[in-house]
Backbone as numpy.savetxt, mean C-alpha at the origin, in Angstrom:
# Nx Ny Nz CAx CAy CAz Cx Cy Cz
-7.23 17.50 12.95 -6.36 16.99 11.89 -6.46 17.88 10.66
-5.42 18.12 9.99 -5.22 19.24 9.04 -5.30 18.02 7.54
-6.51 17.74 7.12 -6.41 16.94 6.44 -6.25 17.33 4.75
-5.45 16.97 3.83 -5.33 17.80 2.42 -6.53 17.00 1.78
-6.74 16.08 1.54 -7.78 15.18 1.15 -9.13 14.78 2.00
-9.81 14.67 1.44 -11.15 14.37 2.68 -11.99 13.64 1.18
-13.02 12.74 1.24 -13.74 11.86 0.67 -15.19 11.60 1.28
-15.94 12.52 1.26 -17.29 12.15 2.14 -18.44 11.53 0.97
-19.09 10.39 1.68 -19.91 9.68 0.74 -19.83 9.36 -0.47
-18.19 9.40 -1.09 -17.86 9.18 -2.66 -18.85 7.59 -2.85
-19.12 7.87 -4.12 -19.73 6.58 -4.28 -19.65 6.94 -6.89
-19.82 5.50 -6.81 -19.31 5.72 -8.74 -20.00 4.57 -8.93
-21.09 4.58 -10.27 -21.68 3.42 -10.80 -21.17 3.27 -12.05
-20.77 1.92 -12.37 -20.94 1.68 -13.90 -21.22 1.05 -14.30
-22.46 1.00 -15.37 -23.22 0.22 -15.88 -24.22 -0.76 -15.23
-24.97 -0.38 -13.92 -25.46 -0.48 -13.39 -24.33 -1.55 -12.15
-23.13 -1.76 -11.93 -22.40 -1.77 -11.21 -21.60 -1.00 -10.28
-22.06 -1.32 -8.83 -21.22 0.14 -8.30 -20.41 -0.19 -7.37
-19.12 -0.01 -8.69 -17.52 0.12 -7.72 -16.90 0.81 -7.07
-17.80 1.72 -6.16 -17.09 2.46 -4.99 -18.44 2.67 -4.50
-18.99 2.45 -2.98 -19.95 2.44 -2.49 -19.63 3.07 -1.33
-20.31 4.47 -1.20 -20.14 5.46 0.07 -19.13 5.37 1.22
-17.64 5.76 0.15 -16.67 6.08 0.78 -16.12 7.30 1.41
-16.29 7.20 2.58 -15.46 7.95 3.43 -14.16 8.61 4.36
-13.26 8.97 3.74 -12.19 8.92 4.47 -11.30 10.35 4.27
-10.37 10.78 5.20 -9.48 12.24 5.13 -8.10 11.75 4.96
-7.48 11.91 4.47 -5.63 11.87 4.53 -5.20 13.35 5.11
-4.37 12.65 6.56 -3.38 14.05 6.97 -2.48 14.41 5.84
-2.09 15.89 5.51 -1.11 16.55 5.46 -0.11 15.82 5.80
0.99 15.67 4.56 1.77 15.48 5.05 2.74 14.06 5.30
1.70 13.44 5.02 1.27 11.52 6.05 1.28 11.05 4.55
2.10 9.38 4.24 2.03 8.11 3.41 0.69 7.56 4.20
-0.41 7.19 2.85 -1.52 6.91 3.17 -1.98 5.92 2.44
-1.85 4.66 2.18 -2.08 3.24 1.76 -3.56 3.09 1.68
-4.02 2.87 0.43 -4.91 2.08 -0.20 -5.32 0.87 -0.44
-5.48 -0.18 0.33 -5.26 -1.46 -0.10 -6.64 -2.61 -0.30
-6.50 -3.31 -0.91 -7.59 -4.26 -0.93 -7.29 -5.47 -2.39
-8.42 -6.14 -2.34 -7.92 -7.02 -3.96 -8.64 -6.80 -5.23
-7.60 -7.02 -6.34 -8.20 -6.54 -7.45 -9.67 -6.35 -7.94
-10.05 -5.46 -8.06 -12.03 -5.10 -8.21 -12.29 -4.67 -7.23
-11.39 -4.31 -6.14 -12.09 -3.62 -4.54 -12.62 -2.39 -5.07
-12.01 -1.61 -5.93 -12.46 -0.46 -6.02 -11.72 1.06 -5.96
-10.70 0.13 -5.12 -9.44 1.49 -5.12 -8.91 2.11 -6.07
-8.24 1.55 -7.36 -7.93 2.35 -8.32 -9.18 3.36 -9.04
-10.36 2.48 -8.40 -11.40 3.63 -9.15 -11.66 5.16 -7.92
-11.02 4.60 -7.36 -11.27 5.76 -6.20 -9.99 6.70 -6.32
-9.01 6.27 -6.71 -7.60 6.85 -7.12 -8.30 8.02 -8.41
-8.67 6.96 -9.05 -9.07 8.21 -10.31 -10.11 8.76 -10.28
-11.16 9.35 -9.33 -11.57 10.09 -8.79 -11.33 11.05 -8.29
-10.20 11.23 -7.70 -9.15 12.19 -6.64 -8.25 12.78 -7.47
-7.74 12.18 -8.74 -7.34 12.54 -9.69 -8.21 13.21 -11.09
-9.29 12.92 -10.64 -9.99 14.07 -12.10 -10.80 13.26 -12.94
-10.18 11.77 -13.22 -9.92 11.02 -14.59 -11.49 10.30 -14.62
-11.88 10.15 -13.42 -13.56 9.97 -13.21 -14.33 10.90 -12.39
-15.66 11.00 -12.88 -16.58 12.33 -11.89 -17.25 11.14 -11.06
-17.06 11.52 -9.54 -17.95 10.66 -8.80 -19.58 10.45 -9.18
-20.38 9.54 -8.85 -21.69 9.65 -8.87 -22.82 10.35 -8.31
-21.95 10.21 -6.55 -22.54 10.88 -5.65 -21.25 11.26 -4.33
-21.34 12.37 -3.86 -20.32 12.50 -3.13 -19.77 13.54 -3.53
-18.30 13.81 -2.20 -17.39 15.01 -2.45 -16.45 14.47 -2.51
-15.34 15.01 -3.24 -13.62 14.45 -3.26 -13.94 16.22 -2.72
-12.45 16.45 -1.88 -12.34 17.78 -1.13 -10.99 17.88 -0.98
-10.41 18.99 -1.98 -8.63 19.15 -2.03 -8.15 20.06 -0.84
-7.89 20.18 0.50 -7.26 21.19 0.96 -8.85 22.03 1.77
-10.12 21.27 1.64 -10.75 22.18 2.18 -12.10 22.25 0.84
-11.65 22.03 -0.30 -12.35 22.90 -1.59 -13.10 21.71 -2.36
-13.90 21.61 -2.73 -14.85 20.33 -3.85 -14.22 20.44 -4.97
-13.87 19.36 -5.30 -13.15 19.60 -6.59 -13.44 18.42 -7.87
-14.38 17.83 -7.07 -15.41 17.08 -7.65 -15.74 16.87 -9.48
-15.63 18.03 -9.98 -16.35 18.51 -10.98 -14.98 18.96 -11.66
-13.91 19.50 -10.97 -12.64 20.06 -11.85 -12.07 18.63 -12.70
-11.40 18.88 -14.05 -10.52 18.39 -14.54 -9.49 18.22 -14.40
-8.57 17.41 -14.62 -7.47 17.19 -13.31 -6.76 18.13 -13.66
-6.50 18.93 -14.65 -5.14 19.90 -14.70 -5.67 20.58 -14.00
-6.82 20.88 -13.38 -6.73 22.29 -12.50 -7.17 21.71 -10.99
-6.24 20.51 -10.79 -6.20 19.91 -9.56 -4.27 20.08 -9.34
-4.37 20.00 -7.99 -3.24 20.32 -7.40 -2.46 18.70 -6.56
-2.86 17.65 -8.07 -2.68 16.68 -7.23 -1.52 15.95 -8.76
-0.95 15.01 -8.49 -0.03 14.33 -9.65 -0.17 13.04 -9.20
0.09 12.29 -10.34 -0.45 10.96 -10.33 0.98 10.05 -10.67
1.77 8.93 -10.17 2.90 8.26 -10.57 2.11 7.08 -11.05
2.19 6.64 -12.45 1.53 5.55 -13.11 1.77 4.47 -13.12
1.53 3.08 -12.77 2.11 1.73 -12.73 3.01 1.36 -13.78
2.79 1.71 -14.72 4.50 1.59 -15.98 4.51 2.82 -16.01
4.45 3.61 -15.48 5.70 4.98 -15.40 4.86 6.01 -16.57
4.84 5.66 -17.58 4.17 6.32 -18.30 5.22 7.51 -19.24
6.01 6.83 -19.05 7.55 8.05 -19.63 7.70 7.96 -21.09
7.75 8.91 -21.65 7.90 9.44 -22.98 9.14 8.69 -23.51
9.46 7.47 -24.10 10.71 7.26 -24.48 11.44 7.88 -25.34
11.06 8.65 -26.30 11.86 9.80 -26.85 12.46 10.63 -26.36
12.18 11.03 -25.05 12.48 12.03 -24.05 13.71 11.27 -23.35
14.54 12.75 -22.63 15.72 11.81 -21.63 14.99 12.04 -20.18
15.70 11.68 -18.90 15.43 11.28 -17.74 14.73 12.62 -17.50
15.92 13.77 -18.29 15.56 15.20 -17.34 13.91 15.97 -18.29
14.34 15.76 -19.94 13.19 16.22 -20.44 11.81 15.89 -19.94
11.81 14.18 -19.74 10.66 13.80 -19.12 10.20 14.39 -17.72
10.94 14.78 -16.78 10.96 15.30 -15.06 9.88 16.94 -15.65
11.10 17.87 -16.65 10.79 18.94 -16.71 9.62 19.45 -17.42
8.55 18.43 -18.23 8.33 18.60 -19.25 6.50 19.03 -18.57
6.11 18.98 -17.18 5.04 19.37 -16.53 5.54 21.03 -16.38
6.79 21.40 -15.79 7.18 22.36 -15.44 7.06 23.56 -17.08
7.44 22.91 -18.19 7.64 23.47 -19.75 6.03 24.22 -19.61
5.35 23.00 -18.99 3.93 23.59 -20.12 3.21 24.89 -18.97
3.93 24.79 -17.68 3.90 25.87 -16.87 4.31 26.81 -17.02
5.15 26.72 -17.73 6.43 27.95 -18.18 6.59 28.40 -16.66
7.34 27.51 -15.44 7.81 27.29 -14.09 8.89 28.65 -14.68
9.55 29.97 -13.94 10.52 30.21 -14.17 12.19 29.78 -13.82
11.85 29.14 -12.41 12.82 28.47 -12.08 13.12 26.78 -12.31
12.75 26.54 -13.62 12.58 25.31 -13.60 14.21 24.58 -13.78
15.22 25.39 -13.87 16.45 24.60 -13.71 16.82 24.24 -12.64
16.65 25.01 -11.47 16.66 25.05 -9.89 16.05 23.48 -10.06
14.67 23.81 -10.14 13.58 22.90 -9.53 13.63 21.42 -9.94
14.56 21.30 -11.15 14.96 20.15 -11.71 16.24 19.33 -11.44
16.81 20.60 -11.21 18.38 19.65 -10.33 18.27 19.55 -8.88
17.63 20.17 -8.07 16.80 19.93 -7.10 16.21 18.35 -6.61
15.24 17.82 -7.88 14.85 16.93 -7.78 16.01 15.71 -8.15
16.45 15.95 -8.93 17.42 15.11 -9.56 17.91 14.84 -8.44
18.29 15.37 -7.69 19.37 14.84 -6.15 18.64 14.25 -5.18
17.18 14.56 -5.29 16.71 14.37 -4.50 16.27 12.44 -4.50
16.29 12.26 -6.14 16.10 11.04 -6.57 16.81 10.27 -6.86
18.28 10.79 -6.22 19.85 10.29 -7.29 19.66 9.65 -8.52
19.41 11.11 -9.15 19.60 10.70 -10.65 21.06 11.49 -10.98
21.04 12.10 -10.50 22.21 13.35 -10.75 23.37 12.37 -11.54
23.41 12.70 -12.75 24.55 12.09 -14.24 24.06 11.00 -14.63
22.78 10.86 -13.97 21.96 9.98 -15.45 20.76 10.79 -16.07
20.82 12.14 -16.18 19.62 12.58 -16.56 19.76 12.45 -18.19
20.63 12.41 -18.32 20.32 12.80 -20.21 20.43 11.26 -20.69
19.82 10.12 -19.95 19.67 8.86 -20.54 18.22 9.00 -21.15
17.77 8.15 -22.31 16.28 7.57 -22.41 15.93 6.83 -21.57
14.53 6.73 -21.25 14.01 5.17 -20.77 14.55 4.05 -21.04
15.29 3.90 -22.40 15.27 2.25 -22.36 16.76 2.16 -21.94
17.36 3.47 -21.85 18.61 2.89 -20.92 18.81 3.19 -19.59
17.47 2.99 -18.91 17.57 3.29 -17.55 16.73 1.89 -16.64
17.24 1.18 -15.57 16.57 -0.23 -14.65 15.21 0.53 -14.53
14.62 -0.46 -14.29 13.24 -0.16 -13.58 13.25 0.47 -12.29
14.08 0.86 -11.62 13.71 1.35 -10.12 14.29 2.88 -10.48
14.94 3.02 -12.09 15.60 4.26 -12.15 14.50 5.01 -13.13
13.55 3.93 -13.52 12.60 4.45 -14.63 11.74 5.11 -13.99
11.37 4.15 -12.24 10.24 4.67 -11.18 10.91 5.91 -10.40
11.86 5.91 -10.61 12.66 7.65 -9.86 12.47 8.58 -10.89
12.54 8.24 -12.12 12.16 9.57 -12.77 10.20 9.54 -12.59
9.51 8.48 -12.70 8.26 9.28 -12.88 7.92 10.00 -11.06
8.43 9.66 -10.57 8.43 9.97 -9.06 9.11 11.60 -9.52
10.22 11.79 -9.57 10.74 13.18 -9.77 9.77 14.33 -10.40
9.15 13.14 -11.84 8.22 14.00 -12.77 7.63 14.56 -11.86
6.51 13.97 -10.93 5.56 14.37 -9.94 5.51 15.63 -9.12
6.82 14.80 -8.34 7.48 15.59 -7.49 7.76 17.23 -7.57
8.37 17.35 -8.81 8.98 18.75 -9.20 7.94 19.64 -9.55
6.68 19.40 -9.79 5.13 19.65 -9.53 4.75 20.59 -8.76
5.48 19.93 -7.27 5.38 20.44 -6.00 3.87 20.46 -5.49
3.42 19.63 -5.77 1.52 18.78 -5.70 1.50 18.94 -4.28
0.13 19.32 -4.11 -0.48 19.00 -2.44 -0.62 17.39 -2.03
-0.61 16.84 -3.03 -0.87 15.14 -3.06 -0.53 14.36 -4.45
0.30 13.71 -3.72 0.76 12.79 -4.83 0.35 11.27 -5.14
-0.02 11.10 -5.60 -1.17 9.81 -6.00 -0.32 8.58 -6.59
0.27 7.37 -6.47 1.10 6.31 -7.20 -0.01 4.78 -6.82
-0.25 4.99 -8.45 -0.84 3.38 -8.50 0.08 2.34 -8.78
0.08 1.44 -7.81 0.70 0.26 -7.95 2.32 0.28 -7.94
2.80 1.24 -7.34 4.20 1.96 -7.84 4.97 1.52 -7.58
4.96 -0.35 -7.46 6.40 -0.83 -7.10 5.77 -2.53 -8.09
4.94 -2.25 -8.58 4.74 -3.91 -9.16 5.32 -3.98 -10.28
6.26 -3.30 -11.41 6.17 -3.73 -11.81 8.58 -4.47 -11.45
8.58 -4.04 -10.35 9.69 -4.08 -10.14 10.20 -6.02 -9.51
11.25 -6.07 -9.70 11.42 -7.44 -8.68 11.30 -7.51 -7.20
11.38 -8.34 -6.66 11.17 -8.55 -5.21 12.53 -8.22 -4.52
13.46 -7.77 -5.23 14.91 -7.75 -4.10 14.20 -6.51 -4.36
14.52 -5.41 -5.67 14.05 -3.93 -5.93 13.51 -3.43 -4.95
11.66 -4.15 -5.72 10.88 -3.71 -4.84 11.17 -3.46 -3.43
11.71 -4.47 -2.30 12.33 -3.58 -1.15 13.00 -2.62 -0.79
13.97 -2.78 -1.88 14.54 -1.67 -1.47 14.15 -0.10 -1.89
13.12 -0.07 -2.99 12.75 0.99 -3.23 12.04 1.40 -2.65
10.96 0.53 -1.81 10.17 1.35 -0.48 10.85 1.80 0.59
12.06 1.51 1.11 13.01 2.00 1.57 12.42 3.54 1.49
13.38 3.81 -0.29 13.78 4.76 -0.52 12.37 5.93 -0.63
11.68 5.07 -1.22 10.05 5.97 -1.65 9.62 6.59 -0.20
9.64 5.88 0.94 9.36 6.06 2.48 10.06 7.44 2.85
11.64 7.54 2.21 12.37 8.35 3.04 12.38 9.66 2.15
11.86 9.85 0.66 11.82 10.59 0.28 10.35 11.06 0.29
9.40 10.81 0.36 8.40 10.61 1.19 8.38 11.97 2.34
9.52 11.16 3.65 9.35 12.30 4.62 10.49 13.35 4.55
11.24 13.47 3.32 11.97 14.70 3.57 11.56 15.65 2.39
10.52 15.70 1.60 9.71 16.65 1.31 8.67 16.86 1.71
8.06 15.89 2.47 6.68 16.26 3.68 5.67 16.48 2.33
5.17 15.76 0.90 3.95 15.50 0.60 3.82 14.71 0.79
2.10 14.87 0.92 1.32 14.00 1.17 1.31 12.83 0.23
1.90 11.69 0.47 1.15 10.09 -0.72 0.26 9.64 -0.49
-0.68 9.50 -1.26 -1.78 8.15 -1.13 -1.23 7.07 -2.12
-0.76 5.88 -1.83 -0.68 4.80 -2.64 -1.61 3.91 -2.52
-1.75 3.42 -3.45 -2.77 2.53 -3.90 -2.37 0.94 -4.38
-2.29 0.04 -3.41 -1.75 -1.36 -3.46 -2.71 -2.48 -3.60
-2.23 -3.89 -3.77 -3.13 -4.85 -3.23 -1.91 -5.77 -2.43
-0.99 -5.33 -2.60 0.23 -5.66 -1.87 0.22 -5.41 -0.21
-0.20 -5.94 0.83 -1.04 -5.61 2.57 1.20 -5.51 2.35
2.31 -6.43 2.18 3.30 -6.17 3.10 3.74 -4.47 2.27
3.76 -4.21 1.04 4.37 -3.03 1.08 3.90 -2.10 2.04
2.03 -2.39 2.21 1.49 -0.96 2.66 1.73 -0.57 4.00
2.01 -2.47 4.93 2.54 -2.30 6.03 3.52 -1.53 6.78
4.42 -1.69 5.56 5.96 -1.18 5.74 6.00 -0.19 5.28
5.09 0.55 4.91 5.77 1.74 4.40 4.31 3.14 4.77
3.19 2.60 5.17 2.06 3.38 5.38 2.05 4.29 6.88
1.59 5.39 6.68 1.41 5.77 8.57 -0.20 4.90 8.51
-1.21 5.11 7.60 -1.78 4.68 7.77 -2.77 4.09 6.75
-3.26 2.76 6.78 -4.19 2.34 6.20 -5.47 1.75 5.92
-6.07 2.44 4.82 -7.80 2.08 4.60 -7.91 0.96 3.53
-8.23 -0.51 3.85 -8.60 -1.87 3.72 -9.52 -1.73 3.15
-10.29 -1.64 1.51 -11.52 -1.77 0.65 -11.80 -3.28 0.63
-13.05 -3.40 0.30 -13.58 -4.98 0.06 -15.14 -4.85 -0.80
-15.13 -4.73 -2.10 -16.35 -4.95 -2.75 -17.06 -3.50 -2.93
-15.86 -2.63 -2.78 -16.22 -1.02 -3.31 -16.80 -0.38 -2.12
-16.59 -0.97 -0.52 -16.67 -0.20 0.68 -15.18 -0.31 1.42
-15.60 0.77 2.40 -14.05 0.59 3.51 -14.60 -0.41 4.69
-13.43 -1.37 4.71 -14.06 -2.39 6.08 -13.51 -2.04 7.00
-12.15 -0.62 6.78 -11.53 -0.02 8.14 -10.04 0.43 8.26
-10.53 1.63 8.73 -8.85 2.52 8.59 -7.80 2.76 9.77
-6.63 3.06 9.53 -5.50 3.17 11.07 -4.72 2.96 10.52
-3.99 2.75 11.81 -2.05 2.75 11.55 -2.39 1.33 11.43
-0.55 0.62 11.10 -0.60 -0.58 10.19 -0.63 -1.62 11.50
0.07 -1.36 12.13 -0.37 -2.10 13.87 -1.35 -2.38 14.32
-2.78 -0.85 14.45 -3.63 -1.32 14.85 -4.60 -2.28 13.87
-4.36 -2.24 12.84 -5.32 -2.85 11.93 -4.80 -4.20 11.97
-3.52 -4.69 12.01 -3.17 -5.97 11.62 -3.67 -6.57 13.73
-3.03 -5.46 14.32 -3.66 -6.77 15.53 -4.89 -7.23 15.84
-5.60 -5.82 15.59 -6.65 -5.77 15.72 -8.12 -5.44 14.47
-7.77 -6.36 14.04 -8.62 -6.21 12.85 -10.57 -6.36 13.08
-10.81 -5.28 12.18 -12.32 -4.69 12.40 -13.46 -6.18 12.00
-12.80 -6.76 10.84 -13.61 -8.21 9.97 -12.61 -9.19 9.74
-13.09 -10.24 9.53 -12.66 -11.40 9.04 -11.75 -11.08 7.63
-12.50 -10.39 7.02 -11.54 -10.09 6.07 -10.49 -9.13 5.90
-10.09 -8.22 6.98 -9.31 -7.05 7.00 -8.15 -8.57 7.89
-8.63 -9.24 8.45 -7.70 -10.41 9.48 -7.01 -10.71 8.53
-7.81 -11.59 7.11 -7.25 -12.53 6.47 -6.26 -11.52 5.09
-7.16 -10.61 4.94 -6.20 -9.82 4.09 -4.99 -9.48 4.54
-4.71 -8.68 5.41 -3.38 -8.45 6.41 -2.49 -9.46 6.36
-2.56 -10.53 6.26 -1.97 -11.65 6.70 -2.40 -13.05 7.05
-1.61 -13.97 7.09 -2.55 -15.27 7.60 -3.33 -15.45 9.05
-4.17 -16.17 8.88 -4.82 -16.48 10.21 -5.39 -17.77 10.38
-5.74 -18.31 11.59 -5.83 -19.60 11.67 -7.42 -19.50 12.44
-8.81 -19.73 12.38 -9.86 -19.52 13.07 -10.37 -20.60 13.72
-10.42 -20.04 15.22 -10.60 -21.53 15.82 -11.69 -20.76 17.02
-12.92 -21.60 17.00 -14.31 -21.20 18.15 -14.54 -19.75 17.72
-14.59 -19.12 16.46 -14.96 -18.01 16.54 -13.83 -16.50 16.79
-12.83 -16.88 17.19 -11.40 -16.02 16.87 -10.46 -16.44 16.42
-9.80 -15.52 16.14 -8.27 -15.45 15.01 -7.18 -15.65 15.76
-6.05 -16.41 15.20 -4.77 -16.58 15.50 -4.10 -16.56 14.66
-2.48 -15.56 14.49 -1.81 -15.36 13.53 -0.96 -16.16 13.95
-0.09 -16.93 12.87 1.15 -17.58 12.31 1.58 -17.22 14.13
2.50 -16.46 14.13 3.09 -16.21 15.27 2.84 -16.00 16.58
1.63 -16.35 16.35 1.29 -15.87 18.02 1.09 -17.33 18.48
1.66 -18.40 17.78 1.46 -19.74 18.32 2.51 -19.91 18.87
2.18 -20.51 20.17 3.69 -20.56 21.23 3.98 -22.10 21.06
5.39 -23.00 21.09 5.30 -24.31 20.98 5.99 -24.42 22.33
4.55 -25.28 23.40 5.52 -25.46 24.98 4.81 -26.63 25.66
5.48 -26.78 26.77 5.79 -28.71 27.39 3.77 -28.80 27.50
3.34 -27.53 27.91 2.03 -27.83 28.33 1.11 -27.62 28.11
0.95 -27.17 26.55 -0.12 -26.19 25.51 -1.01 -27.68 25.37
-1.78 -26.93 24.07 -2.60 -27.98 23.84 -2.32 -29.14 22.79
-2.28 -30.74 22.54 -1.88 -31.46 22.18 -2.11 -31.14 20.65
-1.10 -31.62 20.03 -1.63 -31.21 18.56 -0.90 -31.96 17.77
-1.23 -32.08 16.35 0.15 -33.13 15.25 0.62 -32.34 14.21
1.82 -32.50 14.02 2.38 -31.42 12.91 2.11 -32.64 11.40
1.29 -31.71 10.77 0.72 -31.96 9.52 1.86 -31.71 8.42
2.58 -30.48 8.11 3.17 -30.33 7.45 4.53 -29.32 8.10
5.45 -29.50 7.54 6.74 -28.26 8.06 8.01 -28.30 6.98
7.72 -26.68 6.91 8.21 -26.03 5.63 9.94 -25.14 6.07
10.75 -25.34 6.18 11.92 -24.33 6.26 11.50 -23.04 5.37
11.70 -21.91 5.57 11.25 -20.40 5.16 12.64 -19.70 5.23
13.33 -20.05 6.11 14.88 -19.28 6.28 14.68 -18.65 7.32
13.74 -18.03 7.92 13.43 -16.93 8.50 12.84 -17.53 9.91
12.48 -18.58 9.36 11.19 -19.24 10.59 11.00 -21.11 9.87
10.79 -21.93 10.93 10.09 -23.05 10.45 8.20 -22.90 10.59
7.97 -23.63 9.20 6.28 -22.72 9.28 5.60 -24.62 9.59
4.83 -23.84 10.20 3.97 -25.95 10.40 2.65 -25.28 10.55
2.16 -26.36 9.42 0.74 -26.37 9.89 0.63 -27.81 11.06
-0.54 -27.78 11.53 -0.46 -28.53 13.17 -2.24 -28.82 12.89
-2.48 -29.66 13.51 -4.11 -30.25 13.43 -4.41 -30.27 15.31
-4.76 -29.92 15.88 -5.27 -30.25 17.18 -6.48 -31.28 17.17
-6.38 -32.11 18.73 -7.00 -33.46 18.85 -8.72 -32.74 18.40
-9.34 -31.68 18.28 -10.53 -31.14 17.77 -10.96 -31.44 16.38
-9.59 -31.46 15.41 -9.71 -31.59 14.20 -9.53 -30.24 13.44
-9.58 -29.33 14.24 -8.89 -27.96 13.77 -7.72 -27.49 13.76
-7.15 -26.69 12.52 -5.68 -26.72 12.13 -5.48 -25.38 11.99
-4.15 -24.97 12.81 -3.60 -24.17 13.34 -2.24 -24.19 11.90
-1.88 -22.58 11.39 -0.80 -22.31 11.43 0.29 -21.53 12.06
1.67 -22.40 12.48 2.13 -21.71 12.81 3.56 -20.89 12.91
4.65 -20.30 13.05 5.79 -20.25 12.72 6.98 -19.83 14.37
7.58 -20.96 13.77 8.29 -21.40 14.87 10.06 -21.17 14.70
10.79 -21.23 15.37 12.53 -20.96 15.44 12.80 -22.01 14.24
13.59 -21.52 12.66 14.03 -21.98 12.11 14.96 -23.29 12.33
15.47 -22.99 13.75 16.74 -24.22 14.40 15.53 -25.41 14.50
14.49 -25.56 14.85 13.32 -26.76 15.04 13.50 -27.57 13.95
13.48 -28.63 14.37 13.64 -29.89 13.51 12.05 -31.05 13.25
11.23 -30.33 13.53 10.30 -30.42 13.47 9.68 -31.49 12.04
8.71 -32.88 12.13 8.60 -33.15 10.67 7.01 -33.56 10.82
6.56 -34.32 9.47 5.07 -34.41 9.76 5.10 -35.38 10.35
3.80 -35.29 10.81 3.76 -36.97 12.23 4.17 -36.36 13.61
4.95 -35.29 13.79 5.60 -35.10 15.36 4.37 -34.72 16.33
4.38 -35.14 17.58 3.53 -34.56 18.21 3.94 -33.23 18.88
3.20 -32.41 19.54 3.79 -31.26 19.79 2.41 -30.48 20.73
3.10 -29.74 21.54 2.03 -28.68 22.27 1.84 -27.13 21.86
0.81 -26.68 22.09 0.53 -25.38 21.99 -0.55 -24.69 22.57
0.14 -23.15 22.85 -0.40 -22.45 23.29 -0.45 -20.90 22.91
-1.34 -20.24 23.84 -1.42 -18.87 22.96 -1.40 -17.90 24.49
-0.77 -16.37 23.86 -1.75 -15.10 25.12 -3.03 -14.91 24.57
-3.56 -14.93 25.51 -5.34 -14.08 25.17 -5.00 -13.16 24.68
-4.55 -12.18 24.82 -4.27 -11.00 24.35 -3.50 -10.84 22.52
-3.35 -12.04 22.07 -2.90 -12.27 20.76 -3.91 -12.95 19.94
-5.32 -13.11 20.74 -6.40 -13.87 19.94 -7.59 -12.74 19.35
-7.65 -12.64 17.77 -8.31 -11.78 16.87 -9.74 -12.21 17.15
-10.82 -11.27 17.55 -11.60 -11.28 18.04 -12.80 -10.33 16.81
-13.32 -10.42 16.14 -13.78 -9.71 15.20 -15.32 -9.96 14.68
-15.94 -9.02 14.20 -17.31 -8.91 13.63 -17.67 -10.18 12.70
């Protein structure tokens, strides 16, 4: 694996607290690489590590092969997209994009700027300010800023929260596809498990300033390493010692007897929680057309092969 990033034994104390504890991990070349865990895991402190903005304690951050550990971030080959954008409001769409390229004195920086501009469809909104541009047009320019860089790795904390929930979809869409038609490398950094799902080749799950386990977004959600990489991913229902997700509950003439406790319409799915004659309660999601209410009795069943089995 041709990896641009590599992380061996990073580890960072502060104040006799230590929020990143002997982390290990490589990002391919190339590859969207998801960060995820919950607030205080440790990831944003590991973000700014890789970025310059903290010196590890103990450990290597490794750019391309090289320790870079000790460099200051301008003489890192990496750019950072900031959770509010971080955009100069005095500046217009394009000053702000070009204004990494200025202090380069880039020679082709008109190329390299209308370039990006298309690449971000901004093209005839560049000479707006910030405050007359949406939020998903504010996150295309600091994305462009980056971009036009031409960074071995591009680093975005939190880079869709501060958007709405219709947005936000659709801009991972777009972040995904621009993503693979300049082929850098992203590491994003979420606590959001559905963006990273949808949009990661692959992801590393933090919990308490360690990794509990890395992969593509498939293998981790079916097969999850802990209890908590299960429950983070998504819901789960634990019954004798393994996991069952929402969906892998089958409703049929000859499963096991059970009572629907509660049932929620979702649009998408009818969701029921269900109590089995054990006293253990199953969630699960079933064909929206189900008319399902509390009190109904009902059967269920599962494949072995859909039951989370974990440390």
């Amino acid at each position: 694996m041709d990896a641009v990033l590599e992380l061996r034994g990073v580890s960072k104390q502060f104040h006799g607290h230590r929020a990143v504890d002997d982390v290990s991990l490589a990002v391919p070349r190339g590859s969207l690489f998801a960060l995820v865990g919950p607030s205080g895991c440790g990831k944003t402190t590991v973000l700014r590590m890789i970025a310059g903005f903290e010196i590890p304690t103990t450990g290597q951050v490794l750019l391309s092969g090289a320790d870079v550990a000790g460099l200051p971030p301008y003489q890192r080959n990496v750019s950072t997209v900031f959770q509010n954008y971080a955009l100069f409001p005095h500046l217009t769409a394009r000053q702000n994009i070009e204004f990494g390229l200025r202090r380069r004195k880039a020679s082709d920086l008109d190329r390299r700027v209308r370039d990006v501009l298309d690449l971000v469809q901004l093209a005839g909104k560049e000479h707006r300010k910030p405050a007359q541009l949406s939020g998903g047009e504010k996150q295309r320019v600091a994305l462009a800023r980056s971009l036009v860089l031409e960074p071995d790795l591009l680093l975005l904390d939190e880079p869709l929260a501060a958007l709405d929930p219709k947005l936000r979809r659709q801009v991972r869409v777009e972040l995904k596809s621009i993503q693979r038609r300049v082929g850098v490398t992203f590491l994003m950094v979420t606590h959001d498990q559905e963006e990273a799902m949808s949009m990661a080749d692959s992801i590393a799950v933090m919990n308490k300033g360690r990794l509990e386990q890395i992969g593509p977004p498939r293998e981790i959600y079916s097969r999850p390493a802990t209890r908590f990489v299960a429950g983070f991913l998504g819901e789960v229902s634990w019954l004798n010692g393994f996991g069952l997700r929402p969906e892998s509950i089958i409703l049929s003439a000859d499963g096991r007897p059970a009572t629907v406790r509660s049932a929620v319409y979702l649009g998408n799915c009818l969701r029921l929680e269900l109590q089995l004659e054990s006293g253990e309660t199953l969630l699960a999601e079933t064909n929206p057309g189900a008319r399902h209410t509390a009190g109904d009795q009902v059967n269920v069943t599962w494949r072995p092969e859909d039951e989370l089995h974990v440390d």
